[in-house]
MARBA-3410 file (N, C-alpha, C, O; in Angstrom, 1 decimal):
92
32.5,50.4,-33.4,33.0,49.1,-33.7,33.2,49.0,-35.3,32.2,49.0,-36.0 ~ 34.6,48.9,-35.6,34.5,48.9,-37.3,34.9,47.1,-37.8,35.8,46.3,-37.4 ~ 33.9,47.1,-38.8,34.1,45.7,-39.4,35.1,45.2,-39.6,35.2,44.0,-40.0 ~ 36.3,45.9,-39.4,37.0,45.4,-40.1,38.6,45.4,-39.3,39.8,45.4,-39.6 ~ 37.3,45.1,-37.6,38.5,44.8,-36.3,38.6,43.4,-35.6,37.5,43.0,-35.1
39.4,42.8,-35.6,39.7,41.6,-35.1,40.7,41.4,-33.7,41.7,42.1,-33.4 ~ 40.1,40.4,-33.1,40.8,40.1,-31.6,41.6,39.1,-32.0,40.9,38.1,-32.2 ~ 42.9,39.0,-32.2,44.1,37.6,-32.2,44.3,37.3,-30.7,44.4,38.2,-29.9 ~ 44.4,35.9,-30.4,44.8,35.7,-29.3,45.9,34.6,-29.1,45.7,33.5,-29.7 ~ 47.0,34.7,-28.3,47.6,33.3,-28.4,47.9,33.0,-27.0,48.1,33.7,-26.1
47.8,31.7,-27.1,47.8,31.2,-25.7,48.9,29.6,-25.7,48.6,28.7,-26.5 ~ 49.9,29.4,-24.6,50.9,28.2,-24.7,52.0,28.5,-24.1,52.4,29.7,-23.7 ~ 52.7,27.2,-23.9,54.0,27.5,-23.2,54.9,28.6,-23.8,54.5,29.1,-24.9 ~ 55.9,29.0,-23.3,56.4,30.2,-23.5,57.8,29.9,-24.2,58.8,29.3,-23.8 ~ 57.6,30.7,-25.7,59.1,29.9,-26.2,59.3,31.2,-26.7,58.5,32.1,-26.5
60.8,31.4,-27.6,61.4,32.2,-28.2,61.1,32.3,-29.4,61.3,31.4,-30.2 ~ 60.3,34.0,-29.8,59.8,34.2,-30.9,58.1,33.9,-31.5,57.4,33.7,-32.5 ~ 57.9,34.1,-30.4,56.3,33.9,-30.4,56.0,35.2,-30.6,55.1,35.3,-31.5 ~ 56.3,36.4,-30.2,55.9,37.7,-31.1,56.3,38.1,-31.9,55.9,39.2,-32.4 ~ 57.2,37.3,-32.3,58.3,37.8,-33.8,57.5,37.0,-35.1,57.2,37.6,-36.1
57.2,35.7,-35.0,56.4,35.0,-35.7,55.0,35.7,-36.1,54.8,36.2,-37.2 ~ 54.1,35.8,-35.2,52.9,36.4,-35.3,53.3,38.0,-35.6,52.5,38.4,-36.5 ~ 53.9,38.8,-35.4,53.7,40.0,-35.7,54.4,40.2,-37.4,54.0,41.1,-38.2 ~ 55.4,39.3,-37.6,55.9,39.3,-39.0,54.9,39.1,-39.9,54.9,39.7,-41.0 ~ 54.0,38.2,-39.5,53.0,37.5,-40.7,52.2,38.8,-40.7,51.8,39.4,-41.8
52.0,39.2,-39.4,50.7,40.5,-39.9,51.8,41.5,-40.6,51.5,41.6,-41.8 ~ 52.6,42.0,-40.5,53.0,43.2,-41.0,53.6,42.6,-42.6,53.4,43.6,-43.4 ~ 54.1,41.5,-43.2,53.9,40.8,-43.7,52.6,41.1,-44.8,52.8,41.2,-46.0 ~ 51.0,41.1,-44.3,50.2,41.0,-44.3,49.5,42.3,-44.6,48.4,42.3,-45.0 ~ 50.1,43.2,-44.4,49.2,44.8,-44.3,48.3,44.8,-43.4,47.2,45.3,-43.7
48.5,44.3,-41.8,47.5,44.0,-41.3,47.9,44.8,-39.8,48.6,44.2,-39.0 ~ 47.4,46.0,-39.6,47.7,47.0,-38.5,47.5,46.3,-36.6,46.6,45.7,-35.9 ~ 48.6,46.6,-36.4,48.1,45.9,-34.8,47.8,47.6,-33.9,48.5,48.6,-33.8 ~ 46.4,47.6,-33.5,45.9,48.8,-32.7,45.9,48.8,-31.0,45.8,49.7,-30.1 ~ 46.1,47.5,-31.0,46.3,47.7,-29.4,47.0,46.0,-28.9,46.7,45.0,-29.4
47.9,46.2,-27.8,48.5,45.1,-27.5,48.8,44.3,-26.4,49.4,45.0,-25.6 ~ 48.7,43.3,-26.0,49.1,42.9,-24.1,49.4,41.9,-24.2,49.1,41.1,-25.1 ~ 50.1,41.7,-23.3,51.1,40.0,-23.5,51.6,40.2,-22.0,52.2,41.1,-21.5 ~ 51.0,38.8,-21.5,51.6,38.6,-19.9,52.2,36.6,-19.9,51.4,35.7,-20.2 ~ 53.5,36.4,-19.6,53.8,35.5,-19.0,53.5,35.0,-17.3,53.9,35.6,-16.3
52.6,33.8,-17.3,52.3,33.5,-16.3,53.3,32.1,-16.1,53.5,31.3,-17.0 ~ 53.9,31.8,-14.7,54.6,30.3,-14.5,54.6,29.5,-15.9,54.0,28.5,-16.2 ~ 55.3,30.4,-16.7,55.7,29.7,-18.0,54.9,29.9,-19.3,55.3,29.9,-20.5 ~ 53.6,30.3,-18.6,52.9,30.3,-20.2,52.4,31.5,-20.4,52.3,32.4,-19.6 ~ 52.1,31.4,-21.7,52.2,32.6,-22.8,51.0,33.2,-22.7,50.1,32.4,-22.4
50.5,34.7,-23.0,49.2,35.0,-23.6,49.5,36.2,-23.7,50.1,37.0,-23.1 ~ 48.7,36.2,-25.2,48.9,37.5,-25.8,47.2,37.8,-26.8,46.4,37.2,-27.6 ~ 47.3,39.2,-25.8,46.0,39.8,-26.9,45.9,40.5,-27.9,46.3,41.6,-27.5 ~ 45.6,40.6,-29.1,45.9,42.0,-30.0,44.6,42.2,-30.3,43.7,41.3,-30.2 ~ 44.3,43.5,-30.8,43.3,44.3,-31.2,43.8,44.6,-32.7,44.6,45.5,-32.7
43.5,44.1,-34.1,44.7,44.1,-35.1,43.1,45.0,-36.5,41.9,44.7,-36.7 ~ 43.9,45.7,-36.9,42.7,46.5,-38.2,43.1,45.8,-39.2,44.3,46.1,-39.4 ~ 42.6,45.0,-40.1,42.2,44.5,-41.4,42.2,44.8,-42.7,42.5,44.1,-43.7 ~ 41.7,46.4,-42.4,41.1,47.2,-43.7,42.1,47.0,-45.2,41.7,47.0,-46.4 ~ 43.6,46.9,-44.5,44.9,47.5,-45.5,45.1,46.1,-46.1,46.0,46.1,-47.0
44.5,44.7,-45.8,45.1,43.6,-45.7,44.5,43.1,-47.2,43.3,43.3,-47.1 ~ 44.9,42.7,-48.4,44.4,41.5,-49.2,43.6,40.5,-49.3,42.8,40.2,-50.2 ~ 44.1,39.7,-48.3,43.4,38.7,-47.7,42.2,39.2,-47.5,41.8,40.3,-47.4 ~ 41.4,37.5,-47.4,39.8,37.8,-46.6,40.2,37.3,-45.1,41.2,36.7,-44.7 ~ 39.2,37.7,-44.6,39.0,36.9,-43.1,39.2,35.7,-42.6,39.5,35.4,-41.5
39.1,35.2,-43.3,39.3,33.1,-43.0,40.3,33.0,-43.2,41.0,32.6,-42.3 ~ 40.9,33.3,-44.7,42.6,32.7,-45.2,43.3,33.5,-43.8,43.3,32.6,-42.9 ~ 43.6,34.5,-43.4,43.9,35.1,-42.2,43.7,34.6,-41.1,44.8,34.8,-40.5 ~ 43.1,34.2,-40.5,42.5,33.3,-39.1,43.2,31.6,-39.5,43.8,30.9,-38.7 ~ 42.9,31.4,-40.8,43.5,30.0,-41.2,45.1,29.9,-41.0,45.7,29.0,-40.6
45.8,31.3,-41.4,47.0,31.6,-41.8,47.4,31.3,-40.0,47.8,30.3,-39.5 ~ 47.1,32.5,-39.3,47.8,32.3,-37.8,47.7,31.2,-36.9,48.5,31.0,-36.0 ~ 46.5,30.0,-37.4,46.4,29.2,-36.7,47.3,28.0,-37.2,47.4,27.0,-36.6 ~ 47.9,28.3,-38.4,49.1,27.5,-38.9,50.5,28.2,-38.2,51.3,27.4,-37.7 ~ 50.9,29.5,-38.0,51.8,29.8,-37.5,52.0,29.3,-35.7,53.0,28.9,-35.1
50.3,29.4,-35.3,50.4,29.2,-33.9,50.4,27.5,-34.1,50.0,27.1,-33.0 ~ 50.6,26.5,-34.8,50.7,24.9,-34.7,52.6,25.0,-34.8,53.3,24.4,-34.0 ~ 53.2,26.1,-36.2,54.9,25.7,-36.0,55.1,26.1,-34.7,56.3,25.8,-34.4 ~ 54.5,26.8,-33.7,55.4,27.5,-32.7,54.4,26.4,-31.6,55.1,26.4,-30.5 ~ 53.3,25.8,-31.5,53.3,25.4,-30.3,52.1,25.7,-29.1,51.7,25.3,-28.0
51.7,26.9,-30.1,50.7,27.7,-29.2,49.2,27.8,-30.2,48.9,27.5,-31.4 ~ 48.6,28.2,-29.3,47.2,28.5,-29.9,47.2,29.7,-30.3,47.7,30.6,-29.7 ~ 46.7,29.8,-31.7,46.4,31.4,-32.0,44.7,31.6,-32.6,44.4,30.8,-33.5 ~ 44.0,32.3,-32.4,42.9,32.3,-32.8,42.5,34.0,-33.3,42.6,34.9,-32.4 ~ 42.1,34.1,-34.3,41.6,34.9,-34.8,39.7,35.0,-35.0,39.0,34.1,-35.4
39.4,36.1,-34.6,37.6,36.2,-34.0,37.4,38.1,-34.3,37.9,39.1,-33.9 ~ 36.2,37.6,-35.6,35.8,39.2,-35.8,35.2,40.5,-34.0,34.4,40.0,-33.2 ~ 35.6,41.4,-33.8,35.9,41.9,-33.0,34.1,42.1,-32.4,33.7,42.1,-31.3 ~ 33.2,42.2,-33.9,31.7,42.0,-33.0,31.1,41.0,-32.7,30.0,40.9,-32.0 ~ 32.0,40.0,-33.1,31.8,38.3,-33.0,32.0,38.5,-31.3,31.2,38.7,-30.4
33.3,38.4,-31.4,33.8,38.5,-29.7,33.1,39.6,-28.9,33.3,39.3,-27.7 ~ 32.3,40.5,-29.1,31.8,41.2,-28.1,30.6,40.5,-28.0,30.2,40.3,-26.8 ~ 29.6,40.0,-29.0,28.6,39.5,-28.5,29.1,38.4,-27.8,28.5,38.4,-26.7 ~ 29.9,37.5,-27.8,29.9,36.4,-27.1,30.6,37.0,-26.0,31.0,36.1,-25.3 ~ 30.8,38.0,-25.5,31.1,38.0,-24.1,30.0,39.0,-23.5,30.4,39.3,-22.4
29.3,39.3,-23.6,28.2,40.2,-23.3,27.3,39.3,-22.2,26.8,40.0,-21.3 ~ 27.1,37.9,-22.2,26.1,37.7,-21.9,27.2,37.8,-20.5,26.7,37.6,-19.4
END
């Protein structure tokens, strides 16, 4: 597990450009996407990324702060969670 891996997640109704938005900012960003899934269910949206940090400027918060403003123009939730953050919290 490297420090400097993060779980993005977005979740909401399903509109046009919800991967074009979020993936612009990260690349945008210097900010590597390592692994990817996105399923539409009766309308709504979810998307997981597995995204590397290391290359990025930013600290961690402006970043998490940053997508969760992109995920308010589009509608959806986006949440950004350090990747050992998220494993402890699903462990139990």
């Amino acid at each position: 597990m490297e420090k400097n891996k993060v779980i993005i997640t977005v979740l909401g109704k399903d509109t046009v450009g919800i991967i074009a938005k979020v993936c612009t900012y990260l690349a945008e960003n210097e900010i590597n996407i390592l692994d990817i899934s996105q399923t539409i269910v009766s309308g709504y949206f979810n998307m997981m990324m597995i995204a590397d940090l290391s290359s990025s400027a930013k600290e961690f918060s402006v970043i998490s702060s940053d997508l969760e403003e992109v995920g308010k123009e589009l509608g959806v939730s986006v949440k950004c969670q350090r990747e050992e953050i998220f494993e402890r919290m699903h462990r139990i």
